[in-house]
Structure formats: C-alpha cells, structure tokens
N, C-alpha and C positions, 0 to 999 in steps of 0.2 A: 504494500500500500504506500503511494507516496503522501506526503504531509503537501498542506498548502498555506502559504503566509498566513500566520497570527492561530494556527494549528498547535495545540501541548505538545510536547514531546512525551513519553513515556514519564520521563523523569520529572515532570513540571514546569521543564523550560520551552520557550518558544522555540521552535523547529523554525530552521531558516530554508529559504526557499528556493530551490535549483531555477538558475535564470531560463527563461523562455528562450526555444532557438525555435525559430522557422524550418518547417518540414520539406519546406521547396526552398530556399537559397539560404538557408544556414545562418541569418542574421542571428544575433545575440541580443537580447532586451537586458537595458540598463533599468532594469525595475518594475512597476508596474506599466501593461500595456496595453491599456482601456480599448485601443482601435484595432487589432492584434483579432484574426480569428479563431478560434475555437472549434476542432470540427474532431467526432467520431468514426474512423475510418475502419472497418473489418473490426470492430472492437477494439481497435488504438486509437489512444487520443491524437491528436495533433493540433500543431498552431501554426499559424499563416501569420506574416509580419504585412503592416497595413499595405507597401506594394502589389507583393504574390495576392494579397485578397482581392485589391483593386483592378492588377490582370487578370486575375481569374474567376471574377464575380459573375461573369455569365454562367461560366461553367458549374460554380458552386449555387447558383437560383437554379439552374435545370435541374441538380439531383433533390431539390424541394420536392414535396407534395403538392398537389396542386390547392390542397385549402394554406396553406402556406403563402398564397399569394394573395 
C-alpha cells in the first residue's frame, strides 16, 4: 500500500510523499500538482503532467463513458 501526503505512518509520524512523475515523459513534480492527471490504467495508477494531459485530452475524453459527457 502506498501512503499519501499528510497519511500516519505506522509509527505516528507523517509519511512523506514519493514525488509524482509523468507516465508518458517522465516529468518530476516539485510538490503538489492540482493540474496533473490522474488516471487508472489495467489497475495501475498513473499520472499525466499538465502537457501529456493537454496532448492527449482527446484521447483521454474518448475512453469516457458516454454519461461522462
């Protein structure tokens, strides 16, 4: 199980938080990244850096449902 910012640790202390990287070009977020996609792929998480979202925003609205839209 991974922890997520502001998550306990076992021990009581704050668990610190593995920095986001882009699943399509490898970007690094220096922190939090409100614009940053979020997406469940084959049961993997992954995240999009707001670029790769904005290239591939067509693509990621097709694999929507259609009440989605």
């Amino acid at each position: 199980m991974t922890s997520h910012h502001g998550d306990s640790g076992d021990d009581g202390t704050m668990a610190e938080q593995e920095p986001l990287v882009c699943a399509r070009c490898g970007a690094r977020a220096e922190g939090p990244q409100p614009t940053w996609t979020f997406s469940v792929e084959n049961g993997a998480a992954r995240h999009y850096c707001e670029p790769c979202s904005r290239d591939n925003l067509r693509a990621i609205e097709g694999r929507l449902d259609a009440r989605w839209w």
